[in-house]
DOGUZA-457159 format. One record per residue (C-alpha): x, z, y negated. Coordinates in steps of 0.05 Angstrom, whole numbers, plus 5000, padded with zeros to 4 digits. Each point is the difference from the previous one (the first is absolute). Example, Ala and Ser with C-alpha at 12.3 -4.5 7.8 and 13.67 -1.06 7.14 Angstrom:
% residues 2
((5246,5156,5090))
((5027,4987,4931))
//
This chain:
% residues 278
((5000,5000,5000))
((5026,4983,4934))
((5001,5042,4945))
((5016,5018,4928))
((5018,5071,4974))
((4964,5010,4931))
((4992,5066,4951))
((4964,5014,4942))
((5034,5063,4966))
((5036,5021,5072))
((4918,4997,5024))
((5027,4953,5060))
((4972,4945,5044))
((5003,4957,5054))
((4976,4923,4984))
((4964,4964,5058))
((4985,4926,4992))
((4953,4996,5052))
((4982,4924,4984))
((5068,4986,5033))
((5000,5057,5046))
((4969,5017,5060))
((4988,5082,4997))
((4982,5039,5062))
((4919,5025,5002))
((5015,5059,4987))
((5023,5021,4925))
((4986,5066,4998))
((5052,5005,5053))
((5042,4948,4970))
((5005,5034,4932))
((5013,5078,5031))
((5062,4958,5040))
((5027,4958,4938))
((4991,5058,4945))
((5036,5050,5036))
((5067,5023,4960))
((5046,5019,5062))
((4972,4950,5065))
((4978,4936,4951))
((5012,4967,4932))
((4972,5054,4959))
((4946,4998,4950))
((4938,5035,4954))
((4960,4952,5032))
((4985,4926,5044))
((4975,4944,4952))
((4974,4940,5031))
((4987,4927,4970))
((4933,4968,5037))
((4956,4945,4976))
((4928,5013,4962))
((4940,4967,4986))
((4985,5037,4936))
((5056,5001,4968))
((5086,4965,5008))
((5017,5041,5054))
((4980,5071,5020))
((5043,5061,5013))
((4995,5053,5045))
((5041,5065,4999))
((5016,5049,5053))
((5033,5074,4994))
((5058,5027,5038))
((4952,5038,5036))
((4958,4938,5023))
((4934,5005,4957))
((4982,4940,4956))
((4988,5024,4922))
((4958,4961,4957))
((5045,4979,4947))
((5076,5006,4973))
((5017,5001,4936))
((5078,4993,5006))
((4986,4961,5065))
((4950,4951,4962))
((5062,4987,4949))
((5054,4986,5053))
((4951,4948,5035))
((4987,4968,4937))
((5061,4984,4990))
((5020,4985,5079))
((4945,4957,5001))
((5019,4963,4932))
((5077,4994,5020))
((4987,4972,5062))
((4955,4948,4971))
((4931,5022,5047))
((4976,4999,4922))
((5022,4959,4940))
((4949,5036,4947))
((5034,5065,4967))
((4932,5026,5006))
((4983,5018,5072))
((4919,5012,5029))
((5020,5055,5053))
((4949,5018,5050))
((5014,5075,5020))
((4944,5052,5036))
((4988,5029,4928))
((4980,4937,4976))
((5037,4934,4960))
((5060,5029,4968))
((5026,4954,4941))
((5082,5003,4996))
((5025,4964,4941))
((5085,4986,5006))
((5035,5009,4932))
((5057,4939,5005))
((5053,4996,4958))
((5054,4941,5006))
((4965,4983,5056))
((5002,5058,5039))
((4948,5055,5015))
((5029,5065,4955))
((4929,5039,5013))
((4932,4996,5028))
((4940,5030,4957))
((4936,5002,5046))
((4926,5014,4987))
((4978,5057,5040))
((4930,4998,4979))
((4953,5057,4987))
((5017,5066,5027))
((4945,5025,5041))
((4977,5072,4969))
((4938,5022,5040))
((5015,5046,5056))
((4969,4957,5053))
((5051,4937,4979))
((5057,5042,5006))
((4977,5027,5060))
((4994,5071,4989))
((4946,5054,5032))
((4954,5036,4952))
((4968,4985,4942))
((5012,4985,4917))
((5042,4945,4971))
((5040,4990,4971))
((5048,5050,5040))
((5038,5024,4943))
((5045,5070,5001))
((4961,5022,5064))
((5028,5055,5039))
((5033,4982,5069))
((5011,5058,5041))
((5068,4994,5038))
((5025,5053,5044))
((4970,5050,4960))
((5016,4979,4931))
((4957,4959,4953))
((5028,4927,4971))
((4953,4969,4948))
((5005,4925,5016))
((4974,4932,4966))
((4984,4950,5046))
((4991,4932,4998))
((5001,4938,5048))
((5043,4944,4986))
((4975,4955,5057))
((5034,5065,5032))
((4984,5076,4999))
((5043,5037,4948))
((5006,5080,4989))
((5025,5009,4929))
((5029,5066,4985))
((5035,5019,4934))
((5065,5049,4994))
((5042,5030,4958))
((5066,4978,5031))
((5003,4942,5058))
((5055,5016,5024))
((4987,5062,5032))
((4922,4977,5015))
((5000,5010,5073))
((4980,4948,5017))
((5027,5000,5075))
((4956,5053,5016))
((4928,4990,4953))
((5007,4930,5008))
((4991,4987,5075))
((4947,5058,4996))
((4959,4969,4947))
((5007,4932,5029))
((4955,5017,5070))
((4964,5051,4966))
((4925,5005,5022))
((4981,4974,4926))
((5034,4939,5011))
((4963,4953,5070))
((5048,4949,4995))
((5067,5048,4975))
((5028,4977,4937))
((5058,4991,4966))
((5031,5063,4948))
((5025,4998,4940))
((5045,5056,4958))
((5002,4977,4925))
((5034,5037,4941))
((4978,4976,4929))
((5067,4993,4962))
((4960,4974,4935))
((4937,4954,4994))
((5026,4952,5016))
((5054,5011,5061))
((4977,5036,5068))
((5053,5023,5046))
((4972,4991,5079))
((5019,5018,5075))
((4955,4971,5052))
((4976,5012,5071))
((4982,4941,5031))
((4945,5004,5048))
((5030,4982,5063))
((5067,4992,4973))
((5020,5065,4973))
((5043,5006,4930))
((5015,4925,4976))
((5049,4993,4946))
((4937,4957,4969))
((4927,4986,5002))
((4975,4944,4949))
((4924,5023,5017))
((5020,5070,4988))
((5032,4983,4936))
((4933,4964,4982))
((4957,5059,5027))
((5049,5053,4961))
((4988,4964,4934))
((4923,4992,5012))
((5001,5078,5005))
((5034,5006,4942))
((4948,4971,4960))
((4938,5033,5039))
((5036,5069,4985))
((5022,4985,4932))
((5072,5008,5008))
((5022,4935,4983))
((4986,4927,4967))
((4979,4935,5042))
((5076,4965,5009))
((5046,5057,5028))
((5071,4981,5024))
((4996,5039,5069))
((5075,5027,5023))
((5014,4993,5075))
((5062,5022,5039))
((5030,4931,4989))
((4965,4972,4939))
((4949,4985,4957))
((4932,4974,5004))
((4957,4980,4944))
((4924,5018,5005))
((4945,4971,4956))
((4917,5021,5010))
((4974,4943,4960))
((4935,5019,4951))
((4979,4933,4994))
((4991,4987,5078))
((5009,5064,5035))
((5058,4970,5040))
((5063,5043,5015))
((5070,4954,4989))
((5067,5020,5035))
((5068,4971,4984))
((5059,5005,5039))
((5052,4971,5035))
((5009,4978,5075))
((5066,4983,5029))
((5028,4959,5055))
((5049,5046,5041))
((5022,4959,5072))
((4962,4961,5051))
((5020,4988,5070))
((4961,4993,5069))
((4971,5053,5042))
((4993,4996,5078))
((4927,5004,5028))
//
């Protein structure tokens, strides 16, 4: 199987062109083999290229761990621009079918060569249903989480994927080892979801750790940096565009008035490719 090594901000991937290749049945099993740091090539997460009748191609994503999340944000970036590269597309603007809908990446070329990728996330989905969370009243803003016997107050917000935003004084001692697997299969949460640690340097910078449902601490998450920033503005702490500061980098964050949409920008980088045996 050939592949290509991609990361966006150290969040890294494996790149699947399955209109060339032929992948075994089973890719929940494939991607638990391939992701895994010590016995395969190592990655956040299993990105594969297929074909789609609603949009220019579709994407599918799988977790170390085996289970299939809805959408990507630093995944979507790194296949917009695999997909672009490797001519499957010739449009900087890329139609991406994904579980949580059409996802609209947008490359940012310079000289002739991709320097960026700003995609449309869409609307973030704010009733508790959407998200999917048990209980009742939405928006789910600053509600207590019980966890091991302590109380969290968390925003939460789905971003084509469950998010658990919770807001701290200092992020890097946020335990977010211990809270965040916890909080992601907590009983509130049906499908688990994804947790986010933010610390509001100003208005207009947030500071964030993740745990990534069925990943565990990423060094990025470009839906968390889009969920982070929508809970900014539902709790009042800070404006619409937020530069969100990740381990590696920086992502910038816009919730649009005009349409509701949430923007990201942010890079996605080519690291190796080379051929796996089946």
């Amino acid at each position: 199987m050939r592949f290509v090594k991609m990361h966006g901000l150290g969040n890294d991937f494996i790149v699947v062109n399955a209109l060339e290749e032929k992948l075994p049945a089973d890719l929940n099993e494939l991607a638990r083999r391939v992701c895994h740091r010590r016995f395969g090539i190592g990655a956040d997460g299993l990105i594969i290229v297929l074909p789609s009748t609603q949009a220019d191609l579709r994407m599918r994503i799988f977790n170390p761990d085996g289970s299939e999340p809805e959408m990507c944000g630093n995944g979507i970036r790194c296949f917009a621009r695999y997909v672009y590269e490797t001519g499957l597309v010739r449009e900087p603007e890329i139609r991406v079918e994904t579980l949580a809908g059409i996802i609209k990446p947008r490359l940012i070329l310079q000289e002739g060569g991709v320097t960026g990728v700003r995609v449309d996330m869409g609307e973030p989905r704010l009733e508790r249903e959407k998200i999917p969370m048990t209980g009742s009243g939405s928006p789910v803003v600053d509600e207590p989480v019980v966890v091991d016997g302590g109380i969290w107050r968390g925003t939460c917000v789905s971003m084509g994927n469950p998010h658990c935003v919770f807001f701290v004084e200092n992020v890097a001692e946020a335990p977010v080892t211990t809270v965040g697997p916890a909080v992601e299969n907590h009983p509130l949460f049906p499908q688990r979801t994804n947790v986010e640690f933010i610390e509001v340097l100003n208005r207009s910078e947030l500071k964030m750790r993740v745990w990534e449902r069925g990943a565990g601490e990423t060094m990025a998450c470009g839906t968390g940096a889009c969920a982070a920033a929508v809970a900014g503005v539902l709790t009042g702490r800070s404006n619409r565009k937020v530069t969100v500061h990740l381990v590696a980098g920086d992502l910038e964050i816009e919730w649009s008035p005009e349409n509701n949409h949430v923007y990201m920008t942010g890079p996605a980088v080519t690291v190796f490719q080379g051929d796996y045996p089946l």
